[in-house]
Biotite code that builds the C-alpha atoms (Angstrom):
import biotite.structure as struc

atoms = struc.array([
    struc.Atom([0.000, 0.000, 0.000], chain_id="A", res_id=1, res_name="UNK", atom_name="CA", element="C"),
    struc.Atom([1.331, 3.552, -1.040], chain_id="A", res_id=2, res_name="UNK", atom_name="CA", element="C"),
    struc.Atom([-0.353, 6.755, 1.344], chain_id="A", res_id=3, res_name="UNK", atom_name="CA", element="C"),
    struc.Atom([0.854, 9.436, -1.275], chain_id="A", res_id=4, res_name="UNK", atom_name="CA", element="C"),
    struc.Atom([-1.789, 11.819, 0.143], chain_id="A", res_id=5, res_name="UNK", atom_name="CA", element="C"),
    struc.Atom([-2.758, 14.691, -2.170], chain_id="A", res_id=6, res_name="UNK", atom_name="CA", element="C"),
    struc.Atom([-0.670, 16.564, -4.952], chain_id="A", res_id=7, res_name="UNK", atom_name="CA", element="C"),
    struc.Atom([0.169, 13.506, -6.949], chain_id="A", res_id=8, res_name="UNK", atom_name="CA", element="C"),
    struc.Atom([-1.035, 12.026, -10.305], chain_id="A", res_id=9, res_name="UNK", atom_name="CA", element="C"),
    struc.Atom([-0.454, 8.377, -11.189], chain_id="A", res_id=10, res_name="UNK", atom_name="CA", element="C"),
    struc.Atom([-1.029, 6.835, -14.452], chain_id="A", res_id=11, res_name="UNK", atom_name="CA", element="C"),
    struc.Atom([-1.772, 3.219, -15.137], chain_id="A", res_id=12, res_name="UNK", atom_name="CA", element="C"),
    struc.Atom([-3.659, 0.134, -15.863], chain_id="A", res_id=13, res_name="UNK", atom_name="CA", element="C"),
    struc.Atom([-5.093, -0.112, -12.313], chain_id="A", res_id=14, res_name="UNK", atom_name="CA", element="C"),
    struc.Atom([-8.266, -2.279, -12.364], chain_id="A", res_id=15, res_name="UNK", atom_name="CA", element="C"),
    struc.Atom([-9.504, 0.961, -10.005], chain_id="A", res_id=16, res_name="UNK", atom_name="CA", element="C"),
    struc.Atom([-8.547, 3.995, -11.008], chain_id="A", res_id=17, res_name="UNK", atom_name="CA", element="C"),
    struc.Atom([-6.751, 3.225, -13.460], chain_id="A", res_id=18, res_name="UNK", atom_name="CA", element="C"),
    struc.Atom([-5.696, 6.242, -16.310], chain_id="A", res_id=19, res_name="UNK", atom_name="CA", element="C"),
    struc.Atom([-4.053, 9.442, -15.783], chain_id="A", res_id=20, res_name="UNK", atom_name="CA", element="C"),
    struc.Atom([-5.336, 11.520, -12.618], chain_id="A", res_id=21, res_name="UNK", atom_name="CA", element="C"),
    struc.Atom([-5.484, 12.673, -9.162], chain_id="A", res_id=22, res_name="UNK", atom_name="CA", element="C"),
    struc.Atom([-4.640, 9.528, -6.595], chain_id="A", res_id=23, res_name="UNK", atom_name="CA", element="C"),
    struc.Atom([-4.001, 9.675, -2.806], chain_id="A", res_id=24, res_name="UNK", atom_name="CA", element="C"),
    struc.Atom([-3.159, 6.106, -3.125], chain_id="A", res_id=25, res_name="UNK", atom_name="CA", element="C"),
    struc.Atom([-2.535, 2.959, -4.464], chain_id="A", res_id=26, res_name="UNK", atom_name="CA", element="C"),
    struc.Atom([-3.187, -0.601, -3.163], chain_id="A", res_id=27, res_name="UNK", atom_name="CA", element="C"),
    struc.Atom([-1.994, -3.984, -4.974], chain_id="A", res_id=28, res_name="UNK", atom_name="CA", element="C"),
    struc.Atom([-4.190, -6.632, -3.108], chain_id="A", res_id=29, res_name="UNK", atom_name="CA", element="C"),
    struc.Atom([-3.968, -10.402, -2.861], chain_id="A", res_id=30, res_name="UNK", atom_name="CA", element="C"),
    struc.Atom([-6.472, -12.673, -4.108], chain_id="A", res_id=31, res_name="UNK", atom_name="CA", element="C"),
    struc.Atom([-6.611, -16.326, -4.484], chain_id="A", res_id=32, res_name="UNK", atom_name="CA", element="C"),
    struc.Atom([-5.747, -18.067, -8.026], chain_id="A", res_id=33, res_name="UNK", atom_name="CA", element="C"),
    struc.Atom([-9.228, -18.568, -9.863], chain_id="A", res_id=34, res_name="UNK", atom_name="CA", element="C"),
    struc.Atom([-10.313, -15.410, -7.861], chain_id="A", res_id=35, res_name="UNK", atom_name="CA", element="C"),
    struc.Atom([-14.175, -15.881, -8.804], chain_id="A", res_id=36, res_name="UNK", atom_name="CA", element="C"),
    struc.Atom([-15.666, -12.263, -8.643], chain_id="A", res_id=37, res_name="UNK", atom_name="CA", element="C"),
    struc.Atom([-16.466, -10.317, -11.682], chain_id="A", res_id=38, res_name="UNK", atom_name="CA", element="C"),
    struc.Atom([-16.064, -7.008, -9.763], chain_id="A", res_id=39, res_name="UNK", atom_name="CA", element="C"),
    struc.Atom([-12.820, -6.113, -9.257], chain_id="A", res_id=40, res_name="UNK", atom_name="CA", element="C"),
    struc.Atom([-13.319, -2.831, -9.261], chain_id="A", res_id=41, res_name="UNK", atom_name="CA", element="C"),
    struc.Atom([-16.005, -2.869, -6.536], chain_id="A", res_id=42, res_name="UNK", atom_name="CA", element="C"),
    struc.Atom([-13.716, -5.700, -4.420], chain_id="A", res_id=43, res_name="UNK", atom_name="CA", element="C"),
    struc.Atom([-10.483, -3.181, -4.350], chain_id="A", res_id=44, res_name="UNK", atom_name="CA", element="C"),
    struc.Atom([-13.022, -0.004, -3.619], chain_id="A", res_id=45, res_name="UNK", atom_name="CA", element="C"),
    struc.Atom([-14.137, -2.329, -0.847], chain_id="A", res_id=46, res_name="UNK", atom_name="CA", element="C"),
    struc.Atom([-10.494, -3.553, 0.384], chain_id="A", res_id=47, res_name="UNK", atom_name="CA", element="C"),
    struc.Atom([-9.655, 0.374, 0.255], chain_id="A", res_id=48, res_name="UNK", atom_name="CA", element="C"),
    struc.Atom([-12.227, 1.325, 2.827], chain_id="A", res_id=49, res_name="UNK", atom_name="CA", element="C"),
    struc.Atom([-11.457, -1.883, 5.100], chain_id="A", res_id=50, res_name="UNK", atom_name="CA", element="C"),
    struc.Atom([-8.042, 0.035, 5.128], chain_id="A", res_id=51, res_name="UNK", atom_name="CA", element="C"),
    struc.Atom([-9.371, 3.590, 5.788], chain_id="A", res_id=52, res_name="UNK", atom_name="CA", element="C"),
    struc.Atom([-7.903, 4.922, 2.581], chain_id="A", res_id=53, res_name="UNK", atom_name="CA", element="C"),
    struc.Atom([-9.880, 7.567, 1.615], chain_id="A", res_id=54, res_name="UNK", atom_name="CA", element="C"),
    struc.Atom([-9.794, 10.418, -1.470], chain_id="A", res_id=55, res_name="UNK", atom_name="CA", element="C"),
    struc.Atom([-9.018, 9.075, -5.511], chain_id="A", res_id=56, res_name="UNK", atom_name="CA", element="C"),
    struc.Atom([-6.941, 6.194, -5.555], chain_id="A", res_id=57, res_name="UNK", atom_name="CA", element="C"),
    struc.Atom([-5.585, 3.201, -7.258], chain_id="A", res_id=58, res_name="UNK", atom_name="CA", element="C"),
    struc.Atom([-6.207, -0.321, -6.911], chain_id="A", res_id=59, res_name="UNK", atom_name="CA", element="C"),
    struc.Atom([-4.276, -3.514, -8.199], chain_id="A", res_id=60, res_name="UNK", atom_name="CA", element="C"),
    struc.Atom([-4.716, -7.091, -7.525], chain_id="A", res_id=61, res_name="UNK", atom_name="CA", element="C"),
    struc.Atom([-2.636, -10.400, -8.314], chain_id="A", res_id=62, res_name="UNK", atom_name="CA", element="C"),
    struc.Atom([-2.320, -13.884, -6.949], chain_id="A", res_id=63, res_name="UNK", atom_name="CA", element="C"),
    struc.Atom([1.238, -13.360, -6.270], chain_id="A", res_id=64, res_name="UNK", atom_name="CA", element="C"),
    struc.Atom([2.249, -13.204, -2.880], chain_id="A", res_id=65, res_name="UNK", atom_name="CA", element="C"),
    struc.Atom([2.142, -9.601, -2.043], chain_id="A", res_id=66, res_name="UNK", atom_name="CA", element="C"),
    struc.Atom([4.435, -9.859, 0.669], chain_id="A", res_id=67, res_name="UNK", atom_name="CA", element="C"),
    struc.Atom([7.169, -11.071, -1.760], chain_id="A", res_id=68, res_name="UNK", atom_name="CA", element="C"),
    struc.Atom([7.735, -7.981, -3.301], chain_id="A", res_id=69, res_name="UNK", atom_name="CA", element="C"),
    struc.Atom([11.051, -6.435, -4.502], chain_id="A", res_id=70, res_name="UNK", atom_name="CA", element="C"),
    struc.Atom([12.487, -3.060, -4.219], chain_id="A", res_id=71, res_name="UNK", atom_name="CA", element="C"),
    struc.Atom([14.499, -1.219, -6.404], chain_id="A", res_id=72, res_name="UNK", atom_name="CA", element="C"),
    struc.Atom([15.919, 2.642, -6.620], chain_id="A", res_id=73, res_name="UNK", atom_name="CA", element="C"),
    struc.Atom([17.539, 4.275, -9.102], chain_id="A", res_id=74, res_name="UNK", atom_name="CA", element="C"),
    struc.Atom([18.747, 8.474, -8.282], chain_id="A", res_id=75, res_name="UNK", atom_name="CA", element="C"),
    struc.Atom([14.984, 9.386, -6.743], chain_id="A", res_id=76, res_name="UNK", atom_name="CA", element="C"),
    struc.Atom([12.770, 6.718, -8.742], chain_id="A", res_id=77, res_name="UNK", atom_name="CA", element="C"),
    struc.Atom([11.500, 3.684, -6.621], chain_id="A", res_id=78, res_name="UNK", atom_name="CA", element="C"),
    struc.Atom([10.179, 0.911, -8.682], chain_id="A", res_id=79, res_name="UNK", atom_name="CA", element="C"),
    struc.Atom([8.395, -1.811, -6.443], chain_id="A", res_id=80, res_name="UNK", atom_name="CA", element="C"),
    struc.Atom([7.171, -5.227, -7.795], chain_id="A", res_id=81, res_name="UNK", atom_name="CA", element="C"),
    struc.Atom([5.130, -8.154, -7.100], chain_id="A", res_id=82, res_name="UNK", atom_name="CA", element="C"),
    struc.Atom([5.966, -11.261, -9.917], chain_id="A", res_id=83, res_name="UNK", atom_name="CA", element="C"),
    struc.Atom([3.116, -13.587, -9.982], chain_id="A", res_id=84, res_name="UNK", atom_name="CA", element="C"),
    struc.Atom([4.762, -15.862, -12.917], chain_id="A", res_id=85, res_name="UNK", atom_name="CA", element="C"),
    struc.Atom([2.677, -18.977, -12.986], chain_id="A", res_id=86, res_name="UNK", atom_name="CA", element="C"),
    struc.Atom([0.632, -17.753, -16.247], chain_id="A", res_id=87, res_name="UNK", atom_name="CA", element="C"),
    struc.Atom([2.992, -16.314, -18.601], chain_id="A", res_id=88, res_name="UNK", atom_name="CA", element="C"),
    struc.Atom([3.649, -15.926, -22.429], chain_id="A", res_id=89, res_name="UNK", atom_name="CA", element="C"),
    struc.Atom([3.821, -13.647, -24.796], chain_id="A", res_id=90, res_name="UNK", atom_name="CA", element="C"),
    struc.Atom([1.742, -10.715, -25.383], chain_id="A", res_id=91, res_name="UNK", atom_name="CA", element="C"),
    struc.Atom([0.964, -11.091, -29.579], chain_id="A", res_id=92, res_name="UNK", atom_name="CA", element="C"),
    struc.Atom([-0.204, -14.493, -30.071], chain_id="A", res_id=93, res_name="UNK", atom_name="CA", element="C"),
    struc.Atom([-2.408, -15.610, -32.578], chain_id="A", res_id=94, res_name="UNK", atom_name="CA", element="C"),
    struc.Atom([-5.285, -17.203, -29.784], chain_id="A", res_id=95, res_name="UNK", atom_name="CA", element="C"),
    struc.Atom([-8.032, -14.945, -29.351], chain_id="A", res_id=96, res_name="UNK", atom_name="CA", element="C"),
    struc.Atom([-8.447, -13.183, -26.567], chain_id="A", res_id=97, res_name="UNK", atom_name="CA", element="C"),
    struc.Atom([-10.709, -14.190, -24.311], chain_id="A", res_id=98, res_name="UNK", atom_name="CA", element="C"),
    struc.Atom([-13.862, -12.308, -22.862], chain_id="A", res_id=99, res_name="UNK", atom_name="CA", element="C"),
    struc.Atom([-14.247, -11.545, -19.331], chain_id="A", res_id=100, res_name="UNK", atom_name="CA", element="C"),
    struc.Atom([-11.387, -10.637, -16.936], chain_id="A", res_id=101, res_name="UNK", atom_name="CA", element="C"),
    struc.Atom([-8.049, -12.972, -17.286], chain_id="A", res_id=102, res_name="UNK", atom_name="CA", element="C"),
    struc.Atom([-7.131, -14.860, -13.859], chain_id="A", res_id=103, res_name="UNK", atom_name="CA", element="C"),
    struc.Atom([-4.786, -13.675, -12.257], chain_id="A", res_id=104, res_name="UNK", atom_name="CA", element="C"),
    struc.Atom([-1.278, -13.887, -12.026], chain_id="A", res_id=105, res_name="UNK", atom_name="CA", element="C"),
    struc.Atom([0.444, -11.086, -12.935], chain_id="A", res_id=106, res_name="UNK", atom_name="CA", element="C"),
    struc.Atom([3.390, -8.710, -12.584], chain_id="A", res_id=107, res_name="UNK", atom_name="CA", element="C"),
    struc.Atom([2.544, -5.462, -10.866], chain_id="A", res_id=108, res_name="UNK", atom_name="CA", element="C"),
    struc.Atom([4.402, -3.023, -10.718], chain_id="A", res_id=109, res_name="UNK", atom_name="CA", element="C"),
    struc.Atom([4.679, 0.584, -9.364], chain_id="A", res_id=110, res_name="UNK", atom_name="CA", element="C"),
    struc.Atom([6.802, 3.028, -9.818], chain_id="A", res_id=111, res_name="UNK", atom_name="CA", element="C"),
    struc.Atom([7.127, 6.735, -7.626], chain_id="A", res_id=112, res_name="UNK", atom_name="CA", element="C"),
    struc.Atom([9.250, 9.556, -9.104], chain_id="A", res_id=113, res_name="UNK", atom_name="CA", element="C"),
    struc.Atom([10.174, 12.843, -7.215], chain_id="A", res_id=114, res_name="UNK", atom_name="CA", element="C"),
    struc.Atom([9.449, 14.822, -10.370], chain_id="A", res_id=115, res_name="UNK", atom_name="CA", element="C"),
    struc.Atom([6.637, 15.871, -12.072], chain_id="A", res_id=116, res_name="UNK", atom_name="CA", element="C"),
    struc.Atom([5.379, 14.103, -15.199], chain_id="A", res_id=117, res_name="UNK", atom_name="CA", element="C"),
    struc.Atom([3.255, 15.909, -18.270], chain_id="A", res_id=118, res_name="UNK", atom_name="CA", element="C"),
    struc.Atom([0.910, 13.868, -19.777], chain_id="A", res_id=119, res_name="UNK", atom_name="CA", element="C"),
    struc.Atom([3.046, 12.283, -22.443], chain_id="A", res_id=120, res_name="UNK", atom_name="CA", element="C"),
    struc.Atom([5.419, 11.628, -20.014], chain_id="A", res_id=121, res_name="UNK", atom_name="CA", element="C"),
    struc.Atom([3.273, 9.563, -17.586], chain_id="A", res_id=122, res_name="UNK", atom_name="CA", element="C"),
    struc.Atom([2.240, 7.577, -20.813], chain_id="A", res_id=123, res_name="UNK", atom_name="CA", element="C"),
    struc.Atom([5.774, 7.009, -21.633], chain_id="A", res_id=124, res_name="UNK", atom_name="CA", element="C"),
    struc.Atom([6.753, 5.882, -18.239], chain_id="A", res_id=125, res_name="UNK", atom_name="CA", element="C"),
    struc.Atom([4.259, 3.014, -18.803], chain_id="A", res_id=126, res_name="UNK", atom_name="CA", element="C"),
    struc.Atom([6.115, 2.370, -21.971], chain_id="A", res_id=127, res_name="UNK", atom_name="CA", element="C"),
    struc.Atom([9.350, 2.589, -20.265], chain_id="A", res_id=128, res_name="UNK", atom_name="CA", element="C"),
    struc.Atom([8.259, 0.259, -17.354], chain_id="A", res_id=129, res_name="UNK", atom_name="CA", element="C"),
    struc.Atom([6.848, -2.010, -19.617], chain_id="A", res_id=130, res_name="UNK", atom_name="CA", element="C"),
    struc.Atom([9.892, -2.519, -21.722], chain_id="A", res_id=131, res_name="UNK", atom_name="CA", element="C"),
    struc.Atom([11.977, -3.013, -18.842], chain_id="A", res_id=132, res_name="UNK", atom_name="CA", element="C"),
    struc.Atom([10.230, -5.876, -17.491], chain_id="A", res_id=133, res_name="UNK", atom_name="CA", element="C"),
    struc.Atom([10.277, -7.598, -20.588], chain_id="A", res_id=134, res_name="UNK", atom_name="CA", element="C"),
    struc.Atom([14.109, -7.193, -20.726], chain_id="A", res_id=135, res_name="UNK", atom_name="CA", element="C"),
    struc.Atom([14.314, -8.312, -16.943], chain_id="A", res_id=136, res_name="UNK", atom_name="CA", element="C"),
    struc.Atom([12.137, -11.414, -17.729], chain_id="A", res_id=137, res_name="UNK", atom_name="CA", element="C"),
    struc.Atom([14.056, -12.368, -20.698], chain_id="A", res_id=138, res_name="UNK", atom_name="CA", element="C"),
    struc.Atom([17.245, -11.603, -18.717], chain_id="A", res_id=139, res_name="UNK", atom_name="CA", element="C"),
    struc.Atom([15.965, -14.558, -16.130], chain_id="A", res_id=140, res_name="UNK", atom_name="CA", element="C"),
    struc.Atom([15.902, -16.831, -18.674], chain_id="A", res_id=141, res_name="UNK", atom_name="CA", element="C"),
    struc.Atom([12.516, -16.757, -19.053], chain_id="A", res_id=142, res_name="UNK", atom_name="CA", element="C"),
    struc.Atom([10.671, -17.483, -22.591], chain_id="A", res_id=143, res_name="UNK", atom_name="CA", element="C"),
    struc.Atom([7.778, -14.676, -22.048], chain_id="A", res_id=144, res_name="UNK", atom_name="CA", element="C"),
    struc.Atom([6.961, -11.109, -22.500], chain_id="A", res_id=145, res_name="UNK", atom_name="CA", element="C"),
    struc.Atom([4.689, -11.538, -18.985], chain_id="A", res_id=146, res_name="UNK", atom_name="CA", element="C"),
    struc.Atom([1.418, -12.421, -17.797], chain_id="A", res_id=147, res_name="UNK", atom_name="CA", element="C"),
    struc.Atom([-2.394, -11.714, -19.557], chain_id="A", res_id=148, res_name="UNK", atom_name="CA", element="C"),
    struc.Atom([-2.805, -9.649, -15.773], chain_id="A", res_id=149, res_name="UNK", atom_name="CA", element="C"),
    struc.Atom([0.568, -7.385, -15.707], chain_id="A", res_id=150, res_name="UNK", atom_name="CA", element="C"),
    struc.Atom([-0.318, -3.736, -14.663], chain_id="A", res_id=151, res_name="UNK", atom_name="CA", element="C"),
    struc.Atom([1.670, -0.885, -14.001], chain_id="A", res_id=152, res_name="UNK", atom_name="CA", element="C"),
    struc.Atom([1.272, 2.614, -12.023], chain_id="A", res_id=153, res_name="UNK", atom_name="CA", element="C"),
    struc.Atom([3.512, 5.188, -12.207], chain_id="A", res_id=154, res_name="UNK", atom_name="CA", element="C"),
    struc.Atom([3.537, 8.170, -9.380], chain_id="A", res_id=155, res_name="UNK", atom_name="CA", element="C"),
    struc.Atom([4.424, 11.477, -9.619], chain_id="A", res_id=156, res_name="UNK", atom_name="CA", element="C"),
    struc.Atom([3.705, 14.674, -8.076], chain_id="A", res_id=157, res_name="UNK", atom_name="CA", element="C"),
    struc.Atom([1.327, 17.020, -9.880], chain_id="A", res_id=158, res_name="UNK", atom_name="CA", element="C"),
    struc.Atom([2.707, 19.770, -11.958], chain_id="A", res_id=159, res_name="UNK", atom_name="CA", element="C"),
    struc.Atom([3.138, 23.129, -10.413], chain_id="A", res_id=160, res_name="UNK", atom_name="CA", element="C"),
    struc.Atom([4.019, 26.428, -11.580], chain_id="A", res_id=161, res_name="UNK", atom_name="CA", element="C"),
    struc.Atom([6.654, 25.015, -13.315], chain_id="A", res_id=162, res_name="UNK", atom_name="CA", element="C"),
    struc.Atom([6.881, 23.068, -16.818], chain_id="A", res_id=163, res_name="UNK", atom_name="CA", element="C"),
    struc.Atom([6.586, 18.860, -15.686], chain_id="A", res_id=164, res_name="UNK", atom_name="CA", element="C"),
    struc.Atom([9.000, 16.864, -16.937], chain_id="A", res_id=165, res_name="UNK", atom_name="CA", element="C"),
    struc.Atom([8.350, 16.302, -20.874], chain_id="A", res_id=166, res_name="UNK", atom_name="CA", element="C"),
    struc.Atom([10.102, 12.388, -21.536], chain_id="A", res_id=167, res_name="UNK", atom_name="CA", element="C"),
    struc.Atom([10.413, 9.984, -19.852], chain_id="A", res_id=168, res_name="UNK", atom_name="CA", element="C"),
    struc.Atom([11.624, 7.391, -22.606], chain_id="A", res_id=169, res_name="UNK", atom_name="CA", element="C"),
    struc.Atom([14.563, 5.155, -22.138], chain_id="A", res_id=170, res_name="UNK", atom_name="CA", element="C"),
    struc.Atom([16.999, 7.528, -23.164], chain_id="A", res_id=171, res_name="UNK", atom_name="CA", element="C"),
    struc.Atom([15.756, 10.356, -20.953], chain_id="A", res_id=172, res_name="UNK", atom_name="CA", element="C"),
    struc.Atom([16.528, 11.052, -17.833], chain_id="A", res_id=173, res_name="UNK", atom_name="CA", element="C"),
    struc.Atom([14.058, 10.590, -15.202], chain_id="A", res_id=174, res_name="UNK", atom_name="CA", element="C"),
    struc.Atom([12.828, 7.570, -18.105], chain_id="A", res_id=175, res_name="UNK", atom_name="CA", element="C"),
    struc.Atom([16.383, 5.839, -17.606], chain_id="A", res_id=176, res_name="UNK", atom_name="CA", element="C"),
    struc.Atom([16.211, 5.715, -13.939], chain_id="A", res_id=177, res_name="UNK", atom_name="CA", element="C"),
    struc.Atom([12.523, 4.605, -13.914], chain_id="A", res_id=178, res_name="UNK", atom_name="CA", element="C"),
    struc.Atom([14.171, 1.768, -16.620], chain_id="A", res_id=179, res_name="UNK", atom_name="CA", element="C"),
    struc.Atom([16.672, 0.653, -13.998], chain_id="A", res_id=180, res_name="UNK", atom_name="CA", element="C"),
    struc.Atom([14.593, 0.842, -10.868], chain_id="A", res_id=181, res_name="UNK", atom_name="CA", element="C"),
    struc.Atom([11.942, -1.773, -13.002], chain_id="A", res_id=182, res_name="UNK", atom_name="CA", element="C"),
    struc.Atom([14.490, -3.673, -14.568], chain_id="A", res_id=183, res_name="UNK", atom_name="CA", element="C"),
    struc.Atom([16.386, -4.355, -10.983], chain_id="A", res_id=184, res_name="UNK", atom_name="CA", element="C"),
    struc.Atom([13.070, -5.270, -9.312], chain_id="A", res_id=185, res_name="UNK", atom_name="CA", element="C"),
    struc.Atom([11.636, -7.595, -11.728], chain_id="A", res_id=186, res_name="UNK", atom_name="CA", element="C"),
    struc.Atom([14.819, -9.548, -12.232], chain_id="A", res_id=187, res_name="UNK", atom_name="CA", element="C"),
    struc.Atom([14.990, -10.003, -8.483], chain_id="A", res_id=188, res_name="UNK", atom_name="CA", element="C"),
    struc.Atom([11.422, -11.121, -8.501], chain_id="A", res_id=189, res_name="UNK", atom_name="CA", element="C"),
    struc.Atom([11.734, -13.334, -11.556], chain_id="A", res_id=190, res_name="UNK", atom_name="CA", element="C"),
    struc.Atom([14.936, -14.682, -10.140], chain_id="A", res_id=191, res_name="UNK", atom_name="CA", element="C"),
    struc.Atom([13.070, -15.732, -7.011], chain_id="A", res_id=192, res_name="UNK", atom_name="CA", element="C"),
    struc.Atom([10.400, -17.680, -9.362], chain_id="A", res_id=193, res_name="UNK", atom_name="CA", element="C"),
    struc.Atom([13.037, -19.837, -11.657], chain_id="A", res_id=194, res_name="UNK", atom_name="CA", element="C"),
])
């Protein structure tokens, strides 16, 4: 769970709250494999107020054991991850997809930067997240580009007076860091799951 209390944004693929806005916080929850509600959205809002969290937030789940997460900094970016590995492959495949909500198992992983983000820049943090954990999964040794569940937030104070930060690609610099920070804590967590 991440109390960032007001004046941050996070963007992501958060089952609640996910997109680019507002968020006080952000909770990745537990649930059992062949988690049987069709509400996630509604289960996490209710998790959230079990945990008096209160005000916009964000809300993640896997069947990973969430208290098996890794850490990883990089110059003022913290990238944190859970690796839930036991339904991966790779993301273009030539199965349909299927309707309804995937079960989980999933890679979640959320990133905080000290900096703020403009829009574009939130959107390529995603990127930049994303393509890290593919290169820390392959780095493993593992044959997959993740799971059908994999979701990522990425946390960053809300833009003041001053211009927010416009990249955050690879190459750039808050992006490179955020690259690292992901790349570091997957690997660890993938490590742990070969």
């Amino acid at each position: 769970m991440w109390r960032l209390g007001p004046g941050w944004r996070v963007c992501g693929s958060a089952v609640l709250g996910g997109g680019i806005g507002p968020r006080d916080w952000i909770l990745n929850a537990q649930v059992p494999g062949g988690y049987p509600r069709l509400d996630p959205d509604r289960h996490l809002a209710e998790i959230a107020a079990a945990e008096h969290l209160t005000g916009p937030g964000a809300g993640l789940m896997t069947a990973a054991d969430v208290t098996a997460y890794t850490v990883a900094a990089d110059e003022g970016v913290t990238a944190t991850a859970t690796c839930g590995l036991g339904v991966r492959g790779w993301a273009a495949t030539p199965a349909e997809g299927a309707e309804g909500p995937p079960p989980p198992g999933t890679i979640n992983i959320v990133v905080t930067l000290p900096v703020p983000l403009s829009d574009a820049a939130l959107v390529n943090a995603v990127a930049t997240a994303t393509e890290a954990k593919v290169q820390a999964l392959l780095d493993a040794g593992l044959d997959c580009s993740g799971t059908p569940t994999d979701a990522v937030c990425i946390a960053a104070p809300s833009p003041g007076p001053d211009p927010a930060e416009p990249f955050a690609g690879p190459r750039s610099r808050w992006g490179a860091r955020l690259a690292r920070a992901v790349h570091a804590a997957v690997l660890e967590g993938a490590m742990r799951q070969s």
